[in-house]
C-alpha positions in Angstrom: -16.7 31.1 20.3 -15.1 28.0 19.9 -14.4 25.5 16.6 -16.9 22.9 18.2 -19.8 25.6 18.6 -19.8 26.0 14.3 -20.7 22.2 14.8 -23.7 22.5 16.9 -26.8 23.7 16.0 -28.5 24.1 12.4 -25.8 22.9 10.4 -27.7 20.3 8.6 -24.8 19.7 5.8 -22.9 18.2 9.2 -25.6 14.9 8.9 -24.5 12.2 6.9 -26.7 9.7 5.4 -28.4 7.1 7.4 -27.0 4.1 5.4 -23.2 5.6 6.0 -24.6 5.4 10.0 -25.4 2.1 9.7 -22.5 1.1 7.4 -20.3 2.6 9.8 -21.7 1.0 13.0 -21.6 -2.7 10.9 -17.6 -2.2 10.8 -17.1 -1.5 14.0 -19.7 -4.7 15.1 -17.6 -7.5 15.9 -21.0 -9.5 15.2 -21.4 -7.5 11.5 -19.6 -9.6 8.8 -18.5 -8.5 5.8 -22.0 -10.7 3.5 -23.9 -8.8 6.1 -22.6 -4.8 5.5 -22.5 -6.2 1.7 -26.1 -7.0 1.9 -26.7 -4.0 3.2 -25.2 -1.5 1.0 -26.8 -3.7 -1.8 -30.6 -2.4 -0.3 -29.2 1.1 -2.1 -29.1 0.2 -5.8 -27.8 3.5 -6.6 -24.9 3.2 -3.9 -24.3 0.1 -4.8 -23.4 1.2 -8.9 -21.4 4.1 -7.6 -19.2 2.3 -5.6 -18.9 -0.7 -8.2 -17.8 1.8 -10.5 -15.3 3.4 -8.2 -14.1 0.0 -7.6 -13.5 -0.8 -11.5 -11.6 2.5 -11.9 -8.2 3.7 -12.4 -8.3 4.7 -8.9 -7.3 0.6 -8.0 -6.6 -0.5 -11.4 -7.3 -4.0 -10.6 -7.2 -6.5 -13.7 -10.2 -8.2 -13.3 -13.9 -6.9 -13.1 -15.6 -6.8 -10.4 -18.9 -7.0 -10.6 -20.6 -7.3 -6.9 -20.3 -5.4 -3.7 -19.6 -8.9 -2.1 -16.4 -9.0 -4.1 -15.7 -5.4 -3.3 -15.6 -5.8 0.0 -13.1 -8.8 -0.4 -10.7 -6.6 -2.5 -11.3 -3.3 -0.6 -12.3 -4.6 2.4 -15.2 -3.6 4.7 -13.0 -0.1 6.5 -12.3 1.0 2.4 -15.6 0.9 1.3 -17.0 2.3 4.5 -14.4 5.1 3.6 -15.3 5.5 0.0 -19.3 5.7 1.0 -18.3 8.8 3.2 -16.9 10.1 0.7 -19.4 9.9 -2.0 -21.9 11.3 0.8 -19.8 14.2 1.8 -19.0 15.2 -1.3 -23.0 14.7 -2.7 -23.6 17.1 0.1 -21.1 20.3 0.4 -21.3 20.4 -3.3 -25.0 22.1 -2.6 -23.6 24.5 -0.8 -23.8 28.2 -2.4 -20.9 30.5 -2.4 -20.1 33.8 -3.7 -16.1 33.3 -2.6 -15.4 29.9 -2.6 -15.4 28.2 -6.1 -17.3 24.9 -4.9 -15.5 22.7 -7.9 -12.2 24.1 -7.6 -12.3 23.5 -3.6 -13.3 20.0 -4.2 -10.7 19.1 -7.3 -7.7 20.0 -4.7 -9.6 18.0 -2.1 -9.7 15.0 -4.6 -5.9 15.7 -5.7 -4.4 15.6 -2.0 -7.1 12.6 -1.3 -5.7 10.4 -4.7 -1.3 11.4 -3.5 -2.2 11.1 0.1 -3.5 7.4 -0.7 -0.7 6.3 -2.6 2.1 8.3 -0.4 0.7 6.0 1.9 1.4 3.4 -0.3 5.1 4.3 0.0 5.3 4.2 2.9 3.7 0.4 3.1 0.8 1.8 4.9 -1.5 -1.3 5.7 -4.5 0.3 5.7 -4.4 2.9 2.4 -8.6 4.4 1.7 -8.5 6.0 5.6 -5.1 8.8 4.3 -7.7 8.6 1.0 -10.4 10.1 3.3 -8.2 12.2 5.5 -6.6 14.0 2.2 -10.1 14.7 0.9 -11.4 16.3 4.0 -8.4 18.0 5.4 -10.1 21.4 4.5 -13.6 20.4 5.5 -13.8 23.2 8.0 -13.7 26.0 5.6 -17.3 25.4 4.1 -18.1 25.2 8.0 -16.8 28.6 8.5 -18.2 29.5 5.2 -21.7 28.2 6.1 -21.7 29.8 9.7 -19.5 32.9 9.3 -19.5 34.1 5.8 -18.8 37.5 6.4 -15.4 36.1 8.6 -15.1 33.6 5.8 -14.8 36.1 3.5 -12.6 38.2 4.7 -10.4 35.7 5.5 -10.3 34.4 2.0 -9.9 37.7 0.2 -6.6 38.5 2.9 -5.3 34.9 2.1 -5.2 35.5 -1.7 -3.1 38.3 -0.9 -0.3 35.9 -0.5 1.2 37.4 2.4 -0.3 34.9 4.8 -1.8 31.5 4.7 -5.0 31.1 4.9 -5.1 29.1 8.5 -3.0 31.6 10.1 -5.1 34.6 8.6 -8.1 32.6 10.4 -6.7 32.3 13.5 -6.3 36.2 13.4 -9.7 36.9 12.5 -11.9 34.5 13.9 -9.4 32.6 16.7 -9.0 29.4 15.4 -9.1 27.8 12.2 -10.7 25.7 9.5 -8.6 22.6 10.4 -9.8 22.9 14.4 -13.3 22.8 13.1 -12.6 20.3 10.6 -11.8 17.7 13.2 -14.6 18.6 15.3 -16.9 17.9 12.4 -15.2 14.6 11.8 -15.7 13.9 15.6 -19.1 14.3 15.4 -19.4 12.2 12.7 -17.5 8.9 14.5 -14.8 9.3 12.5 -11.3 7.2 13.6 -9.7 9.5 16.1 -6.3 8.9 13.6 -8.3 10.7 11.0 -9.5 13.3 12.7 -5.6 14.0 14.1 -4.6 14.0 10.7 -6.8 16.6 9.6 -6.2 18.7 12.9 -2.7 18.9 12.2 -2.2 18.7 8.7 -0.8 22.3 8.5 1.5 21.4 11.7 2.3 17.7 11.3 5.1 17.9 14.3 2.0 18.4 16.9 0.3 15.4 16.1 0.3 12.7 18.6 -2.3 9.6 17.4 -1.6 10.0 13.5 1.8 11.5 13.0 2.1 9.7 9.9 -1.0 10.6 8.8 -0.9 14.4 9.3 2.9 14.3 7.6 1.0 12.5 5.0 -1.6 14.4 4.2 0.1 17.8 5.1 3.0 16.7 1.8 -0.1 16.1 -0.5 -1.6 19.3 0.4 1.6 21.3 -0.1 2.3 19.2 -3.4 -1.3 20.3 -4.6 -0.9 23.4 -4.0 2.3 23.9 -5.4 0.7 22.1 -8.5 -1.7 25.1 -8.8 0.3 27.7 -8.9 -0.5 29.9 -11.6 1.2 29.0 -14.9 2.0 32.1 -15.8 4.9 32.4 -13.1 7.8 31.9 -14.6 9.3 30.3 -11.5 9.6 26.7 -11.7 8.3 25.2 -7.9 9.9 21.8 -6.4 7.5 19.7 -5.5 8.1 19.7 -1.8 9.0 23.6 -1.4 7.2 24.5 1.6 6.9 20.9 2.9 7.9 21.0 6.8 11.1 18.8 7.4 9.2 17.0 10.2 6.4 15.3 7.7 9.4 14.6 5.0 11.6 12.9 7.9 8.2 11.1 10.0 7.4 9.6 6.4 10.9 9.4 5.0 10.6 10.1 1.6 12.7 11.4 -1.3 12.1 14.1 -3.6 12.3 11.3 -6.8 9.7 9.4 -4.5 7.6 12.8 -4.6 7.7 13.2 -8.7 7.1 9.2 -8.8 3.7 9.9 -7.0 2.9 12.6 -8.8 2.8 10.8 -12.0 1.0 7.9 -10.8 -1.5 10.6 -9.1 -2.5 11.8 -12.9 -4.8 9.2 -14.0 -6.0 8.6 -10.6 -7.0 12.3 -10.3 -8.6 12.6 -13.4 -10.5 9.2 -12.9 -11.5 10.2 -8.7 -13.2 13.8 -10.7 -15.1 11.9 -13.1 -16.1 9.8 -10.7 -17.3 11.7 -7.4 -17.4 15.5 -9.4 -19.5 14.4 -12.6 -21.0 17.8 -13.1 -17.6 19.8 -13.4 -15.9 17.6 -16.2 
């Protein structure tokens, strides 16, 4: 069995809405301009106030409102919005998805957290493009509700040995099933069309030093998920964390940031985390 063969087949949470298809295919159209994808995504009333509400968030803080997806897409740009419809979509979807093992809302709020530091790390480090780390953060761990979908039995057993603490959870996978959830994480992005830089930095977000298109981005999006992570630990441990214990030198060095530039994120991260889980996980606040 390979990651790709979890991809095939009945998965029907793997399908993505037809007007992030089109969307997605109007960016990449040299012939598609930005009144004609705005247009478009204004066909989908409801779309169109979720993403004007994103837009007038804390997530961009921008002073003015704005009040059409025309003017969106001037701020944000075509590639951003196209980003935050996928993620609106993905999230609309997998958030169906029953599990006995997996708490759904919790698996999504640390998917939101690395998404919202990943974005603005990326910002430090004068990324030009900022909503694509946004979408590679929030899908870095895509692959487990694959696993969890197609292999439950696997899935849980891998999750009950992870929370053993002895071994993390992608290197537990690779024992039991051979590979793991960040191999069929990428696949799944690959079948979607995703940008080849996303998909590389969700394939090697646990081992940013084998990346070769997005080595910024998996560095990137590897330091948020440590920094979440570390962020969850239990608050009844008595032992204070650093922020970047456990980050790989390689990401810390590719991105070159400071630990000060770590607990300046995190603050900024806050509001934006609380606003991106009002705004994409309603139901759990």
């Amino acid at each position: 069995m390979e990651p790709v063969d979890l991809i095939k087949g009945s998965v029907k949470l793997a399908t993505l809405p037809e007007v992030f298809i089109k969307v997605n295919e109007m960016v990449d159209d040299p012939s598609s301009s930005a009144s004609d994808i705005g247009k478009f995504i204004s066909y989908d009333p409801a779309l169109t106030a979720r993403l004007l509400k994103i837009a007038n968030s804390p997530l961009y803080g921008f002073p003015s409102r704005i009040d059409t997806v025309s003017r969106a897409i001037t701020i944000i740009g075509t590639r951003g919005l196209r980003d935050l419809i996928l993620a609106t979509s993905v999230i609309s979807n997998f958030t169906r998805l029953p599990s006995e093992h997996i708490e759904i809302n919790a698996f999504w709020r640390h998917s939101l957290y690395c998404g919202v530091l990943a974005r603005l790390i990326a910002v430090k480090c004068n990324a030009l493009h900022t909503e694509p780390f946004f979408v590679s953060g929030l899908l870095h761990d895509i692959g487990q509700l694959i696993i969890l979908n197609k292999l439950p039995e696997m899935s849980r057993e891998t999750q009950m040995r992870a929370n053993d603490g002895i071994m993390p959870l992608h290197q537990v996978e690779q024992e039991v099933i051979g590979f793991d959830h960040a191999k069929v994480g990428c696949e799944l992005l690959r079948s979607w069309g995703l940008p080849e830089t996303i998909i590389d930095a969700t394939e090697f977000h646990h081992e940013p030093n084998r990346a070769q298109l997005s080595p910024l981005g998996a560095s990137i999006v590897h330091i948020a998920d440590v920094i979440a992570e570390n962020n969850e630990v239990s608050p009844d441990n008595d032992e204070e964390i650093s922020s970047t214990a456990n980050v790989d030198p390689v990401a810390m060095a590719i991105t070159r940031l400071e630990e000060s530039a770590i607990e300046q994120i995190k603050e900024e991260a806050s509001l934006q985390y609380n606003a991106a889980v009002e705004l994409f996980l309603p139901q759990a606040v």
